[in-house]
N, C-alpha and C positions, 0 to 999 in steps of 0.2 A: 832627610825625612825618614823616619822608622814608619814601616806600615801602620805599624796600630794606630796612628797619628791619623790614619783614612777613615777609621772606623769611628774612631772617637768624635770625630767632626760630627757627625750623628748625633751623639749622645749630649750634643751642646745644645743646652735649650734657650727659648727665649730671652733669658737675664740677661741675654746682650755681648757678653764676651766675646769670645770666636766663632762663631758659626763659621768657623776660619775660613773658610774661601766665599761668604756669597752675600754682598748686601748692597743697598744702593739706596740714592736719598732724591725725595722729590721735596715740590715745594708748591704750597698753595697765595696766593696773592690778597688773600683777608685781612684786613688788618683790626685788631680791639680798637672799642669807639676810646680817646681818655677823655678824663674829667675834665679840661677846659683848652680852650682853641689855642694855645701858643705851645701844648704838649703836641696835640695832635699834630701840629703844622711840622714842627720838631719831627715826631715820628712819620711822618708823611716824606721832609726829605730824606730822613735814614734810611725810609725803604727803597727810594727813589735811585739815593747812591749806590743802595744794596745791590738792585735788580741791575743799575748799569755793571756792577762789579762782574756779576754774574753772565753778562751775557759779553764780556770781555773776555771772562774765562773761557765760555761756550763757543766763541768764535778762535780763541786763541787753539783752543783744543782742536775743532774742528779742523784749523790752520796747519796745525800738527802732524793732523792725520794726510793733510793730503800731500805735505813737503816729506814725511817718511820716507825712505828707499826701501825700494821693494825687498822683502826676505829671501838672504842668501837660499839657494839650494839646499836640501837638508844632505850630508855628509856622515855617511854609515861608517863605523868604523869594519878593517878589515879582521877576516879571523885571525890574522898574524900580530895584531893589534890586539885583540883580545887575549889571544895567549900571553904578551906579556906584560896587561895589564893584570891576568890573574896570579902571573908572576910576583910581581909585587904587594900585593894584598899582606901576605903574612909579614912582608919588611914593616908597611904601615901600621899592620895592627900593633906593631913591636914599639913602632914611635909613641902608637898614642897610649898604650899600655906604659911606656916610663914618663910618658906628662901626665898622666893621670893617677896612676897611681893604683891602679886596675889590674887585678892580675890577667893575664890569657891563660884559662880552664882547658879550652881546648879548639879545636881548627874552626875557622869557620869555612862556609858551606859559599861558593861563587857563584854565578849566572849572570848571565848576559842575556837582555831582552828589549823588545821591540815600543815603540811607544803607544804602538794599537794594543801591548799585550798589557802594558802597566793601565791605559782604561777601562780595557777588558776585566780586567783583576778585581779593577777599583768597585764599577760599577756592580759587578757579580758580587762583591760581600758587603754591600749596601744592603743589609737587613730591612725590610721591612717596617720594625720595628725604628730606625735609624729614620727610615725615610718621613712619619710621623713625628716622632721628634722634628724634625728639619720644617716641616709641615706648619705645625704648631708652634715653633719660631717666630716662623714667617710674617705670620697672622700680629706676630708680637712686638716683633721689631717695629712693623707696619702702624701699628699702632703708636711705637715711640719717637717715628717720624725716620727711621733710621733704614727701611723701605721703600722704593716707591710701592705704589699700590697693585701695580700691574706685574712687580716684577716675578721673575722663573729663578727660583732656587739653585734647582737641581743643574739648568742647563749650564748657568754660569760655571757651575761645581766642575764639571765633567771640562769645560773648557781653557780653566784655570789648569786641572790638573794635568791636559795638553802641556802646556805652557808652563808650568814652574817647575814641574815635578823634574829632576836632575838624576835621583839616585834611589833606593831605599833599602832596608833594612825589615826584612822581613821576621820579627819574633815566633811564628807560629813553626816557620821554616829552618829557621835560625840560616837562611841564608840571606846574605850581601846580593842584592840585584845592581847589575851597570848596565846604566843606557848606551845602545847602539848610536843612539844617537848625538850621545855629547862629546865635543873635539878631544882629540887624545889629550891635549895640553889641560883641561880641567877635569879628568878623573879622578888625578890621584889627591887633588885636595876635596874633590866629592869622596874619595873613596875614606880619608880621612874623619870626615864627618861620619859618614855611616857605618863606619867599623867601631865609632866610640861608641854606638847602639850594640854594636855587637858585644863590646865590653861590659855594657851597662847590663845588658840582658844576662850574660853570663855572673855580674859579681848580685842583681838582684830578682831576676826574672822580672820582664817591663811588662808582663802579660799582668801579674799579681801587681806589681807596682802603678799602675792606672786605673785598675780594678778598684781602688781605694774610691776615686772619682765616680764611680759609675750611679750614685745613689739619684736617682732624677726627683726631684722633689713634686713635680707636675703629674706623677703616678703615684705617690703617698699617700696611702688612706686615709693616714691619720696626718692632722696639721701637725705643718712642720714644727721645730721647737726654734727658740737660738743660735743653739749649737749647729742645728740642722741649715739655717741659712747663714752661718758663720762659715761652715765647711762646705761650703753649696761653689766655692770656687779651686776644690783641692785638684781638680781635673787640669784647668787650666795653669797653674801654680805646676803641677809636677810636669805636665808638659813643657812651660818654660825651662824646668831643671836639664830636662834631657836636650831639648835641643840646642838649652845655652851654653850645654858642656861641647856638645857636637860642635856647635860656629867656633868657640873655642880654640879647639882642637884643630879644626882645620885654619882654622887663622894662625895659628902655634905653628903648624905644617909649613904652611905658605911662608913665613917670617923664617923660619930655620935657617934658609941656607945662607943669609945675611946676620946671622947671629945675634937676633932680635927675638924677644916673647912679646906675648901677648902682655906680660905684667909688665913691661916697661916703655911697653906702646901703646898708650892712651891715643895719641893722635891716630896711629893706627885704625885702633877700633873705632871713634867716632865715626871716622871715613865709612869702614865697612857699615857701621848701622845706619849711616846716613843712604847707604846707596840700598840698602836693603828696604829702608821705608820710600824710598822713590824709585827704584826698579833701572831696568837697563833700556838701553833703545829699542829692544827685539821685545821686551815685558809687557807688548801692547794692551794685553787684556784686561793686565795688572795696571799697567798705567793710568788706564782709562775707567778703572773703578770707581767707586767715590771714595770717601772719610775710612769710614766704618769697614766697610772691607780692606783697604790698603791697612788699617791698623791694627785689625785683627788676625789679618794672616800672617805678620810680620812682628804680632809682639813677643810669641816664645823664640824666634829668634834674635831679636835686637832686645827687648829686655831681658831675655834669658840670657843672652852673649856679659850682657852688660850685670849682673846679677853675680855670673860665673868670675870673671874677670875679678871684680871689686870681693869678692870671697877668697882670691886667689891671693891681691895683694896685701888680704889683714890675716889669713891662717898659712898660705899655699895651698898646693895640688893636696893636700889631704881634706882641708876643711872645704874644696871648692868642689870635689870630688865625691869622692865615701863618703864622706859625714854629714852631706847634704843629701844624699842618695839615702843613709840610715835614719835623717831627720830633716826630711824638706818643708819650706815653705807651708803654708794652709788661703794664703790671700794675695789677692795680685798686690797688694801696697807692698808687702815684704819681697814682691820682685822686684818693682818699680821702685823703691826706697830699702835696698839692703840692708843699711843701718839698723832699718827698724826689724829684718827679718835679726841680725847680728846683736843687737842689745837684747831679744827674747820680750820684744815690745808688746802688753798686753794692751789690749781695747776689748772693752766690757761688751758683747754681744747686743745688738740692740732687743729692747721686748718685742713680742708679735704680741696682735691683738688673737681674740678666739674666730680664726676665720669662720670655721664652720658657723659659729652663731649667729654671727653679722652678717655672714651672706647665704643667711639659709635661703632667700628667696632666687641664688644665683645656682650656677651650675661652674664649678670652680674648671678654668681651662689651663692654665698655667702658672708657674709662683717658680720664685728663685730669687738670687741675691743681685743686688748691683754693684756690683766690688767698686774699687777706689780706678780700674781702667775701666770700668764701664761708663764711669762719670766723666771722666779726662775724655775720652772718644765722644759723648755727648756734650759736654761746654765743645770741644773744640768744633764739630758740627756747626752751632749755632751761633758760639762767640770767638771762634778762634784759634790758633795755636798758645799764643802769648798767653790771652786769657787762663787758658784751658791749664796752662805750665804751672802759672800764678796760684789757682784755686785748687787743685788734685789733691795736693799735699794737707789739707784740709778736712780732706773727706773721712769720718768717722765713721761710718755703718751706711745700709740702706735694702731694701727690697721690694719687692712689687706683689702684687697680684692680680691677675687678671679672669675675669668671669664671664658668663652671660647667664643674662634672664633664661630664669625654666618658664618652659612652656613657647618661648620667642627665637627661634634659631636663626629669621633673620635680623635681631637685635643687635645694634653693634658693639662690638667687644668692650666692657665697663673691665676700668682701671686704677686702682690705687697703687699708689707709690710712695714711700715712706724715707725720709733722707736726713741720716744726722753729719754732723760738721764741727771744726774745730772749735766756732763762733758762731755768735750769734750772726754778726757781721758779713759773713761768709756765708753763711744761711739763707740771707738776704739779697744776696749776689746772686746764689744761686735762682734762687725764685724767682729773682727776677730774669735770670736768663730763659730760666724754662717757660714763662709766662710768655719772651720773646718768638719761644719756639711756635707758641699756637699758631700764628697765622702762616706758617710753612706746614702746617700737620693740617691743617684742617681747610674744606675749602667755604666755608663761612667761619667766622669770628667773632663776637660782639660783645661789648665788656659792659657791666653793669653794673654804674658808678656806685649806684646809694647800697651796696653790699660791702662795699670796701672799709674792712674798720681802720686802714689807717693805707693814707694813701703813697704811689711808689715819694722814695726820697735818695736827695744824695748821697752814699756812704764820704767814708772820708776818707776812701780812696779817689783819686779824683778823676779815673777814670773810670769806676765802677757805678753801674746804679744797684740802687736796691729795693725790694717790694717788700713789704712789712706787712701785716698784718695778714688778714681773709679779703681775697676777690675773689670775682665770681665773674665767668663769662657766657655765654649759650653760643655752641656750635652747631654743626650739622651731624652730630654725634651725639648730640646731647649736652648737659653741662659739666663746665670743666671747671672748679675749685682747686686754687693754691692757696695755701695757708703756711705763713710762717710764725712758729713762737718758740724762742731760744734759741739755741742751734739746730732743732729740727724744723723741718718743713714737709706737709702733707699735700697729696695729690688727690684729686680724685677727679677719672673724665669719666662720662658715662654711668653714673649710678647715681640710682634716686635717692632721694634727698633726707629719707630715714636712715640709710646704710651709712651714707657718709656723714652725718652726725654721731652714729656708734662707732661709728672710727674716729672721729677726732676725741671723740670722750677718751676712748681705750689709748690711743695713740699717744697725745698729746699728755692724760694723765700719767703713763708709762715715763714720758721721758723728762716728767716733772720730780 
């Protein structure tokens, strides 16, 4: 982990991405009335099977925690240990300087410290302005079901960073921090990861190089444009670049002394991504998160890793390296699908409607992109991994906005959501999955048949369904409209019933 990684968490707003360390998922028991009784019965035992799933999970878990062994003693390393762990620094930096392809400019700076002092650190350059952002999130995720409603941001943050944080790389300092804490035997492939920060900082400065990301579209005076929620995930995207070179690099390390790379060990690296999206036996914190957190703290490492990798075996260490460093990524699908970042794959920005117009009678709280992982973490949430695998790849654009009534502060947060797709097909799929979501978001539900212009059907997938048309449901939020036509699909929960007709006009005529 490079410091600035701590800061940047902050600067991650709502859209869903990483709020890297903090989210959690609850679930309400409502279920939408359907149109006639051999649906509902059908939906009646789905949830049935559902709620048993869930509380097999809940007792498995619970089972988990109590057959655990207690955590080893924590074990300081000695100062005669630290001497020649900084011994070695400059050998390492040498290793990852010839796999990477990076020159060493000059020494880097060592330290050794405490895990009171790396909280210490954390929480002191927690901005203000960071903790608002994180704030504002909150309220957002919560809203996308991807929150419980009760939960604490900040506490989980501070608790997680107990518990993962291994190493870091401090760009301000340009010094390499080592933990006291962690066994001799796994420094030198942490110290491997964090010196390729050191590298990275040295051939581009990582302070200007993230700084690209920092635009927050939820403080833009003016509506955003296209472009604006095209680039609205470059934060996330560079982040992946840096620390999928780093898992890299120390996976290169580790493999070396058996004469093995990362480009000729595929098997290798599943392994490592795989254990990195499920954590270790001591990762209790981690473990026991839900979706959305385990996925987001772990995707600039396991999709970065895997990004770097698959760049490495179609250019090598130059193009996986430098030239992605000189011309990185702008969208999590060019992480999550190389290919498309390597063919110079364009997709037409989607239109925005004139927010200011539409919702002059709102008070605009937040706005940003839903990239192509913000969707993959939301289907999988609600329908799955498989599912989730299936439909990603699909995903062409999408974005939100969230507001409230002027004049009403305690109004509950009104939401549009806007989502285009390879197909129509897919579209459909999608809608209807999100339609599935309401009765876990919200804790009344109620669907109102004679709104519906065409009612849900089967795709010709035969394990998918799909919702067609405009339904309409009334929550305890107020009402929540899905609308599918083409490949797009419109959202609207919480806003009156003028607004969201200027939005489907402007929306739907855009992507016509």
């Amino acid at each position: 982990m490079q410091m600035e990684n701590v800061e940047w968490l902050g600067r991650r707003r709502g859209r869903m991405l990483w709020l890297v360390l903090l989210l959690g998922l609850t679930g309400a028991t409502a279920q939408p009335q359907e149109q006639n009784q051999q649906e509902q019965s059908q939906k009646q035992e789905q949830n049935q099977k559902q709620e048993q799933n869930q509380k097999q999970e809940q007792d498995q878990k619970q089972a988990d925690k109590s057959v655990r062994p207690a955590p080893a003693p924590e074990v300081k390393i000695t100062p005669r240990e630290a001497e020649e762990l900084f011994h070695s620094v400059d050998e390492i930096l040498a290793f990852d300087s010839k796999h990477t392809g990076l020159p060493v400019r000059k020494e880097v700076k060592r330290r050794l410290t405490s895990r009171d002092e790396v909280v210490s650190y954390l929480t002191k350059h927690m901005k203000d302005e960071d903790v608002k952002r994180l704030q504002r999130s909150e309220l957002v995720l919560k809203k996308f079901g991807l929150l419980p409603r009760d939960f604490d941001l900040e506490k989980l943050l501070v608790s997680l960073l107990r518990e993962q944080v291994a190493g870091y790389y401090d760009p301000k300092t340009k010094t390499v921090n080592l933990l006291d804490w962690v066994p001799m035997e796994q420094q030198e492939p942490v110290m491997a990861h964090e010196l390729t920060h050191a590298l990275q900082d040295q051939a581009i400065n990582l302070n200007r190089f993230m700084k690209k990301g920092e635009k927050d579209l939820g403080e833009m005076r003016k509506d955003p444009t296209p472009t604006d929620i095209e680039n609205d995930e470059i934060d996330d995207t560079r982040q992946a670049v840096i620390e999928g070179q780093a898992e890299a690099m120390m996976l290169e390390y580790e493999l070396a002394p058996v004469g093995r790379s990362i480009a000729d060990s595929p098997d290798l690296v599943e392994t490592m991504e795989s254990q990195m999206a499920n954590g270790t036996d001591d990762s209790t914190v981690f473990r026991d998160a839900p979706i959305f957190l385990r996925e987001s703290l772990t995707f600039p490492y396991s999709y970065g890793l895997n990004f770097v990798v698959k760049l490495m075996q179609k250019g090598g260490k130059q193009q996986a390296f430098a030239q992605v460093l000189a011309n990185p990524p702008h969208t999590t699908r060019q992480i999550m699908q190389p290919e498309a970042y390597l063919s110079n794959e364009k997709i037409e920005p989607m239109p925005v409607p004139d927010f200011k117009h539409d919702f002059k009678d709102y008070i605009k709280f937040d706005i940003g992109a839903m990239g192509e992982f913000d969707v993959a973490v939301l289907i999988e949430q609600y329908a799955g991994k498989k599912v989730s695998d299936k439909m990603y790849p699909a995903w062409r654009g999408g974005y939100y906005y969230a507001a409230r009534r002027k004049n009403d502060a305690a109004a509950p947060l009104g939401l549009m959501y806007a989502s285009r797709w390879a197909s129509a097909e897919r579209a459909s799929e999608f809608a209807e999955i999100y339609a599935e979501s309401l009765a876990q978001r919200y804790k009344k539900v109620e669907a109102i048949p004679e709104t519906a212009s065409q009612a849900p059907q089967q795709g010709s997938d035969a394990t998918a369904e799909t919702l067609k048309g405009r339904h309409v449901w009334t929550t305890n939020e107020g009402i929540v409209i899905i609308e599918e036509r083409g490949d797009t699909v419109l959202v609207s929960e919480g806003l009156d019933p003028a607004t969201t007709a200027t939005l489907e006009r402007e929306v739907f005529r855009a992507s016509q």
